[in-house]
Backbone and ligand atoms as CSV (ligand in chain L), in Angstrom:
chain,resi,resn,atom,element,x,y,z
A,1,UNK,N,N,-4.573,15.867,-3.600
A,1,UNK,CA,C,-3.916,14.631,-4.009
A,1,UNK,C,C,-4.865,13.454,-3.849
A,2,UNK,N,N,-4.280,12.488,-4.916
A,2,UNK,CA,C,-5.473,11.577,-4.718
A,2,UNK,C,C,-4.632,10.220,-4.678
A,3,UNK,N,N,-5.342,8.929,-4.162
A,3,UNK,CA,C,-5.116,7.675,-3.828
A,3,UNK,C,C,-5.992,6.928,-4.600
A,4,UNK,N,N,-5.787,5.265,-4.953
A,4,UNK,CA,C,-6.973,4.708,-5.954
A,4,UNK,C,C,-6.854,3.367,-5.097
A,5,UNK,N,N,-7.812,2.887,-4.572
A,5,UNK,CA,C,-8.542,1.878,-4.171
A,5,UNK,C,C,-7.891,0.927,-4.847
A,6,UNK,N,N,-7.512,0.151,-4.482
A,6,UNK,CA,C,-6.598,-1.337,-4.982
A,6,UNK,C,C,-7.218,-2.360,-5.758
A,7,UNK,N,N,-8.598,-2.596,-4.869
A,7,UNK,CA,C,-9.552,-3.140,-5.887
A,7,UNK,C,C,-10.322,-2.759,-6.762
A,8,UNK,N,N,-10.825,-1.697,-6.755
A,8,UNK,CA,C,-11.630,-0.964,-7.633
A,8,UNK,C,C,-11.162,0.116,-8.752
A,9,UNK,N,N,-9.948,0.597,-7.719
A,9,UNK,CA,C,-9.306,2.141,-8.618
A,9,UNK,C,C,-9.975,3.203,-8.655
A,10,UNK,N,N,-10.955,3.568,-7.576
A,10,UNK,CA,C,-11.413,4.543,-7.210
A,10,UNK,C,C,-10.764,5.570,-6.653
A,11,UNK,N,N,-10.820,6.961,-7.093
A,11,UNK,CA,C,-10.309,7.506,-6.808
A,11,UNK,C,C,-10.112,8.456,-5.400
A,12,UNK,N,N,-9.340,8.522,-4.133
A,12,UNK,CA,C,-9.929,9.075,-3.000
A,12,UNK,C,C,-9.179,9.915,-2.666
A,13,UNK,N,N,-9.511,11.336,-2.208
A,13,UNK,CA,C,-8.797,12.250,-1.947
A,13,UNK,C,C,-7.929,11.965,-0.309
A,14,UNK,N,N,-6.791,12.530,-0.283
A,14,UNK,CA,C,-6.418,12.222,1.081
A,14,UNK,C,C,-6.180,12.741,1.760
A,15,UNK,N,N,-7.009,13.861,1.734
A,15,UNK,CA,C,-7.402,14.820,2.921
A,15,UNK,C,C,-8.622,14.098,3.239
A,16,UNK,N,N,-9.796,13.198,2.562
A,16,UNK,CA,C,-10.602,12.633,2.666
A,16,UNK,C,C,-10.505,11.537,3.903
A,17,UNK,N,N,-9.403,10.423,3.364
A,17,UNK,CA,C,-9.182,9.958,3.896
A,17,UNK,C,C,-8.543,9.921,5.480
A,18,UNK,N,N,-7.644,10.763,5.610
A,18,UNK,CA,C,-6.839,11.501,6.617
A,18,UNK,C,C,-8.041,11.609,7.812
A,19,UNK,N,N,-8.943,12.905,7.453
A,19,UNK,CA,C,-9.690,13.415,8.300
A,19,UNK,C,C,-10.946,13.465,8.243
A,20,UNK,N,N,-11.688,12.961,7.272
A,20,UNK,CA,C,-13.228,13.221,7.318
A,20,UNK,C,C,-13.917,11.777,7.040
A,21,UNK,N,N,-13.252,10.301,6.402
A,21,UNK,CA,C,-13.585,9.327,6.448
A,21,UNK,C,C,-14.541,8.311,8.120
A,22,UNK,N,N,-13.275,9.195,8.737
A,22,UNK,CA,C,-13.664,8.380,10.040
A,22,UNK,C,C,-15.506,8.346,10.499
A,23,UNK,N,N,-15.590,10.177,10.394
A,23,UNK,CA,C,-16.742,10.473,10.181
A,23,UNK,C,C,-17.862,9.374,9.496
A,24,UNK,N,N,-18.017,8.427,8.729
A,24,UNK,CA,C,-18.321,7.805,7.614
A,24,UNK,C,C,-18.818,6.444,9.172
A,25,UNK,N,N,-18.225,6.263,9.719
A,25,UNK,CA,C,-18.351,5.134,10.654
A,25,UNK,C,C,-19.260,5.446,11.996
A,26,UNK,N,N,-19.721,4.494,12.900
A,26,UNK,CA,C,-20.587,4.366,13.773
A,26,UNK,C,C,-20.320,5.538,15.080
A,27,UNK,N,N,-18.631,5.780,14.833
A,27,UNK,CA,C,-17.981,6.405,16.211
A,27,UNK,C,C,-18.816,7.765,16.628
A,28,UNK,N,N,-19.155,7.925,17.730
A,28,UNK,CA,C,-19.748,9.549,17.505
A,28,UNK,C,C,-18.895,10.462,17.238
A,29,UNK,N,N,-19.368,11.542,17.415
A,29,UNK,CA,C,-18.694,13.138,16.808
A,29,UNK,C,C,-17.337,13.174,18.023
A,30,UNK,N,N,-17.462,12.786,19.268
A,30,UNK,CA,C,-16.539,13.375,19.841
A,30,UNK,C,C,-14.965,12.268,20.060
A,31,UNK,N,N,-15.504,11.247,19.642
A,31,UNK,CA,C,-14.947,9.681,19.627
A,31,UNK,C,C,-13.865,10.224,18.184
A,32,UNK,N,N,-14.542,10.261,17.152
A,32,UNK,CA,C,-14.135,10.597,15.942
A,32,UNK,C,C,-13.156,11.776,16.026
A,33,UNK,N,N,-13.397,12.823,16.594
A,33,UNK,CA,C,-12.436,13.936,16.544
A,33,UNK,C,C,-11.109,13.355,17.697
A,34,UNK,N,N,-10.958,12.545,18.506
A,34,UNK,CA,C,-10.391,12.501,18.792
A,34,UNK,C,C,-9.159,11.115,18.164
A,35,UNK,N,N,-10.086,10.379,17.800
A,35,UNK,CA,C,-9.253,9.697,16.182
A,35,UNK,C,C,-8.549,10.731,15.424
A,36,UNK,N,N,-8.489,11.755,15.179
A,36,UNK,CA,C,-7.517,12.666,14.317
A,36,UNK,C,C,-6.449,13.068,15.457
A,37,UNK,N,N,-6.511,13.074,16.326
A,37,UNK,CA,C,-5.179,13.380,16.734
A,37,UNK,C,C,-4.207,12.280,17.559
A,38,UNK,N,N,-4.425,11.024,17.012
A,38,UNK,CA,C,-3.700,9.834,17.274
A,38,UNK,C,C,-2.622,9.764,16.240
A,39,UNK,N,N,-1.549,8.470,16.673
A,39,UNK,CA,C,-0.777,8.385,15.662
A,39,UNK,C,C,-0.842,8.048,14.437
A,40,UNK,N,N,-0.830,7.844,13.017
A,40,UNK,CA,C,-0.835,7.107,12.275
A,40,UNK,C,C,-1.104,5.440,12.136
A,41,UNK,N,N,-0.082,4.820,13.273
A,41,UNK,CA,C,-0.547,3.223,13.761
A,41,UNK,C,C,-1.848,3.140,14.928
A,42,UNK,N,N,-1.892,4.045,15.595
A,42,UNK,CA,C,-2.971,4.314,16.271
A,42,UNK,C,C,-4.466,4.552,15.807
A,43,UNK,N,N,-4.139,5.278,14.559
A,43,UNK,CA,C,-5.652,5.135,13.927
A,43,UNK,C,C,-6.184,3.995,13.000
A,44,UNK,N,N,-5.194,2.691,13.111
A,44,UNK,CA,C,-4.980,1.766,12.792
A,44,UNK,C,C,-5.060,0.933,13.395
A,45,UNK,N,N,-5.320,1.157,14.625
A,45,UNK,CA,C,-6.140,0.016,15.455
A,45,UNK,C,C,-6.840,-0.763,15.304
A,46,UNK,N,N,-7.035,-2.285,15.556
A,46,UNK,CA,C,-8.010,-3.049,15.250
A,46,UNK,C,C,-9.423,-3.066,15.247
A,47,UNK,N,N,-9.751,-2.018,16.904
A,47,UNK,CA,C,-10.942,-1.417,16.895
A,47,UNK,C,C,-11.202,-0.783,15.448
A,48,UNK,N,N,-10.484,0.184,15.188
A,48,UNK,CA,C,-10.747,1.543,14.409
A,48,UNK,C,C,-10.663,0.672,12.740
A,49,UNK,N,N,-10.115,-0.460,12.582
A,49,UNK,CA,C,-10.132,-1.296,11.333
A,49,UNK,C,C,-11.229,-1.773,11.443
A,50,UNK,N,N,-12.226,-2.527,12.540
A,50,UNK,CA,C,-13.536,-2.793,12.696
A,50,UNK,C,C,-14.444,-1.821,12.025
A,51,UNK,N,N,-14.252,-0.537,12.594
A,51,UNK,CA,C,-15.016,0.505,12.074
A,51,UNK,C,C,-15.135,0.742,10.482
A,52,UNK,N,N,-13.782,0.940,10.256
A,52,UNK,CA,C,-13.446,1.253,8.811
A,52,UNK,C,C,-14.447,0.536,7.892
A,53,UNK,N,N,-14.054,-0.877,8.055
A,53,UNK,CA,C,-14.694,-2.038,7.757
A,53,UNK,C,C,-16.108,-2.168,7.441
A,54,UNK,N,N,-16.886,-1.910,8.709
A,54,UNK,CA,C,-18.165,-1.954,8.701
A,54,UNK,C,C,-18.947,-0.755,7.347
A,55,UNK,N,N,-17.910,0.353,7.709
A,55,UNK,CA,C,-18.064,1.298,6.443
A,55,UNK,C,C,-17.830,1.448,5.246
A,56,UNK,N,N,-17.487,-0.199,4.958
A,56,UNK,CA,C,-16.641,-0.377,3.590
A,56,UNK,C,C,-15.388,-0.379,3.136
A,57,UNK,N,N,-14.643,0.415,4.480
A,57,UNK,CA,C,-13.151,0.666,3.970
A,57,UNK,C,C,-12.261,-0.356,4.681
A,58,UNK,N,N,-10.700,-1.138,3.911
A,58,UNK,CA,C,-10.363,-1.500,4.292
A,58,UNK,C,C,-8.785,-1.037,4.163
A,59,UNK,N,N,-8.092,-0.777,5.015
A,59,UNK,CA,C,-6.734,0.301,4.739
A,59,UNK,C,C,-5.751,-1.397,4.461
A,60,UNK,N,N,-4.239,-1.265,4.164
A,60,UNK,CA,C,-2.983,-1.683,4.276
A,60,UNK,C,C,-2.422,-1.413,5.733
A,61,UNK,N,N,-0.944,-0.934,5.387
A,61,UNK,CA,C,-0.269,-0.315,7.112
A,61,UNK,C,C,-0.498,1.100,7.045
A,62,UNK,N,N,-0.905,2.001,6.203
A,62,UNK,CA,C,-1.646,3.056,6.179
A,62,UNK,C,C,-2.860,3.281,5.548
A,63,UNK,N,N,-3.522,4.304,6.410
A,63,UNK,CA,C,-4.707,4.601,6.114
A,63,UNK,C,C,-5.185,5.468,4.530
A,64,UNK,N,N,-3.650,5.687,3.948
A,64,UNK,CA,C,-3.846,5.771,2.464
A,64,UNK,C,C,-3.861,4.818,1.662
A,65,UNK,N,N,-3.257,3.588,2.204
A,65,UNK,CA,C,-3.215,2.405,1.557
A,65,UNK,C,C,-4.802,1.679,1.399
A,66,UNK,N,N,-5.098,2.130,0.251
A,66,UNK,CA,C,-6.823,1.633,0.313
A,66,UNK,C,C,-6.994,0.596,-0.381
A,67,UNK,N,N,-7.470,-0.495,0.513
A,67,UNK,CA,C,-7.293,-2.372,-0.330
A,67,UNK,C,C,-8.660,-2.185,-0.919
A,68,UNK,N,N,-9.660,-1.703,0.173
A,68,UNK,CA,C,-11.221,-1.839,0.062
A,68,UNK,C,C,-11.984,-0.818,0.133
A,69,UNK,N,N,-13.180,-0.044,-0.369
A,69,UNK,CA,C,-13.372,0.919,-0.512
A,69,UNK,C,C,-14.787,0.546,-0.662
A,70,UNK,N,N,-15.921,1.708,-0.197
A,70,UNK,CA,C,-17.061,1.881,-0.263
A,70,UNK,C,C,-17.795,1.584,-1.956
A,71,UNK,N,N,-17.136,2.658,-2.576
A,71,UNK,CA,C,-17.409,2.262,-3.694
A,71,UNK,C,C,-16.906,0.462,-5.022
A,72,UNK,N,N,-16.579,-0.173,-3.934
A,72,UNK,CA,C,-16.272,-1.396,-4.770
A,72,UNK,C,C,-17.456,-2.336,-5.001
A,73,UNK,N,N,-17.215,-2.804,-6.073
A,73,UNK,CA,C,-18.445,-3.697,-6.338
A,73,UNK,C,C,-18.213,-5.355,-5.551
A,74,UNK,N,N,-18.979,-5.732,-5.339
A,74,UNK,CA,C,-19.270,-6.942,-4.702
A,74,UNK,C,C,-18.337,-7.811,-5.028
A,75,UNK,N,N,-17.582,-8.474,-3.897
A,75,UNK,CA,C,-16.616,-9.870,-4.336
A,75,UNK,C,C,-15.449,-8.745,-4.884
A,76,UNK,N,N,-15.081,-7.561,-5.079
A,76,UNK,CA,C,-13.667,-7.423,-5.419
A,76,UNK,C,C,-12.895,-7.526,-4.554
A,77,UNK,N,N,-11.494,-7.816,-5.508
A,77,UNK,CA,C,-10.647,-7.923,-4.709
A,77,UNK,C,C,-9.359,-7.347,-4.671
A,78,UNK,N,N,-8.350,-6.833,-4.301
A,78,UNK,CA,C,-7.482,-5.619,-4.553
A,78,UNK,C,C,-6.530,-6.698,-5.343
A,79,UNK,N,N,-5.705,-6.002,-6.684
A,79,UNK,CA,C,-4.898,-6.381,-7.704
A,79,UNK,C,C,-3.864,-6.586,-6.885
A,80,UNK,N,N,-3.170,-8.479,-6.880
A,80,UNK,CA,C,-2.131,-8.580,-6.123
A,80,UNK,C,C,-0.927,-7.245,-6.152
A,81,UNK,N,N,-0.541,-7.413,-7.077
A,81,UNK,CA,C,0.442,-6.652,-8.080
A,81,UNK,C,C,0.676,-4.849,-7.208
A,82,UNK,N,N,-0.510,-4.293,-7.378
A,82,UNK,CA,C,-0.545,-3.015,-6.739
A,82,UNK,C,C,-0.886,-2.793,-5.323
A,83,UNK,N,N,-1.357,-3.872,-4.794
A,83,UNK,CA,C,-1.080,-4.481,-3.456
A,83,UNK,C,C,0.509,-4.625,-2.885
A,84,UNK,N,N,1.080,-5.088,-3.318
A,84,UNK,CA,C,2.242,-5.203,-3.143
A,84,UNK,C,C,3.080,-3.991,-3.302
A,85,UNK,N,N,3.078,-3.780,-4.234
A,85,UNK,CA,C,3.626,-2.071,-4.645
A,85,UNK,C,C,3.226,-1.340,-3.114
A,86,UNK,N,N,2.551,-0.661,-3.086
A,86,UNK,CA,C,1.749,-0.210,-2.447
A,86,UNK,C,C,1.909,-0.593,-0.759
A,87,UNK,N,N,2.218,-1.750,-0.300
A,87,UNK,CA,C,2.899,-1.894,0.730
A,87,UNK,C,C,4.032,-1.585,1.064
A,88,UNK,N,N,5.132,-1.977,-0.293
A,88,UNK,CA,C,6.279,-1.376,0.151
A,88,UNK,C,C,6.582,-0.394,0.093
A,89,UNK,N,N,5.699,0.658,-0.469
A,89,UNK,CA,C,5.902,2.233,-0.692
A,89,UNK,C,C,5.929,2.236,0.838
A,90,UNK,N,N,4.993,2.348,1.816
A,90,UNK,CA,C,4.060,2.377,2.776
A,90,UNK,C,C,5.295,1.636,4.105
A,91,UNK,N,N,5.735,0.802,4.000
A,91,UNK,CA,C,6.987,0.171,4.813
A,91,UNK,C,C,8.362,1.093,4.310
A,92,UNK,N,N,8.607,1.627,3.194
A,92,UNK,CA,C,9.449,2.410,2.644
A,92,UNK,C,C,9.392,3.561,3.830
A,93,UNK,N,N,7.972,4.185,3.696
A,93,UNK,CA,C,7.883,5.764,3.978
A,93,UNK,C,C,7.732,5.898,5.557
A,94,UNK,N,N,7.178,4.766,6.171
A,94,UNK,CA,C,6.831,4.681,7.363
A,94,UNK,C,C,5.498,5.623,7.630
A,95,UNK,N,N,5.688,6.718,8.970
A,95,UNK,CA,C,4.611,7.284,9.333
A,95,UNK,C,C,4.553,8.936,8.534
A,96,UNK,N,N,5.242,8.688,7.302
A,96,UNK,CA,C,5.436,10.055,6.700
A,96,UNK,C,C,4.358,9.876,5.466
A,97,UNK,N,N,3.422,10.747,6.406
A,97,UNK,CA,C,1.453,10.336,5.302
A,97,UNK,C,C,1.934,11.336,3.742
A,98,UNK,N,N,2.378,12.223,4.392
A,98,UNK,CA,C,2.588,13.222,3.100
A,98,UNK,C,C,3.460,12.449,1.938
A,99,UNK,N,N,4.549,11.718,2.622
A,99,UNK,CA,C,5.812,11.577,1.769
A,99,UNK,C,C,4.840,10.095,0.693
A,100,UNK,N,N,3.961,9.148,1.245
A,100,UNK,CA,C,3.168,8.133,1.039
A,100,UNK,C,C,2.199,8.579,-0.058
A,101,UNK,N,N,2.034,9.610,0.452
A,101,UNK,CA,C,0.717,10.349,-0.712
A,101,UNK,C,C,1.142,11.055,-1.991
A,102,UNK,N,N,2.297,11.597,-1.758
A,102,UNK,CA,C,2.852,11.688,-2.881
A,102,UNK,C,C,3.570,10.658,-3.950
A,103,UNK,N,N,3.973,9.786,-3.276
A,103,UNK,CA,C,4.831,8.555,-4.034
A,103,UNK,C,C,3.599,7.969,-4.712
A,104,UNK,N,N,2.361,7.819,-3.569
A,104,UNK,CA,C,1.117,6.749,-4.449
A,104,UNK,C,C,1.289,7.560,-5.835
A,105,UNK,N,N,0.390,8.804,-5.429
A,105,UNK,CA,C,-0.086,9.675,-6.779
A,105,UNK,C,C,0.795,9.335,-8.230
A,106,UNK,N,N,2.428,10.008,-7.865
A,106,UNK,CA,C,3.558,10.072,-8.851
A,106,UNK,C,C,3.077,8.541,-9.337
A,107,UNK,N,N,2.522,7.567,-8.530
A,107,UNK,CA,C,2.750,6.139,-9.392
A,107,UNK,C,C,1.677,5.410,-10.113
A,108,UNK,N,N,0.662,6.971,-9.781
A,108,UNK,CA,C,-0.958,6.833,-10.443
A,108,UNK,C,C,-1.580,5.604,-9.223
A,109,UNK,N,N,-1.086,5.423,-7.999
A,109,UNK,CA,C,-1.640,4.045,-7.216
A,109,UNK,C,C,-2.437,4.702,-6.222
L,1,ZN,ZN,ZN,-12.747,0.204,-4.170
């Protein structure tokens, strides 16, 4: 299943995202594996948004919710419109990643 970057519309897998992104950031190997077995708001930490960040990525209230993305070109900025969408899916579904990942997809977001 896939997710599309808000600003760009890139496309990101979310098993990608889920579990092997973190990887992508400064954290070491054992720091990082233990980021996968936190909560959903937990890997959403401000620390762990620092990280993201530095790596290009910038999530919503989930970490499928992708505003900002590695692959975006300079100065973008995520489409109010699917921004919004996209939050309330995400406040809709709460900490249910699966139920989130499917609604994006079905909505091509
Ligand atoms: Zn992007």
């Amino acid at each position: 299943m896939d997710v599309h970057c808000s600003s760009c519309g890139e496309p990101w897998d979310v098993y990608h995202l889920r579990h092997d992104a973190i990887f992508e950031t400064d954290l070491d190997r054992a720091e990082a594996e233990v980021w996968r077995s936190l909560s959903p708001k937990e890997r959403l930490s401000s620390r762990y948004r620092e990280k993201f960040q530095a790596a290009g990525y910038q999530f919503g209230a989930s970490i499928l919710d992708v505003m900002h993305c590695p692959a975006c070109p300079k100065d973008a900025e995520p489409d109010p419109v699917k921004a919004a969408i996209k939050a309330g899916i995400v406040e809709l579904l709460g900490d249910d990643e699966d139920g989130i990942a499917a609604t994006l997809e079905d909505f091509g977001l």
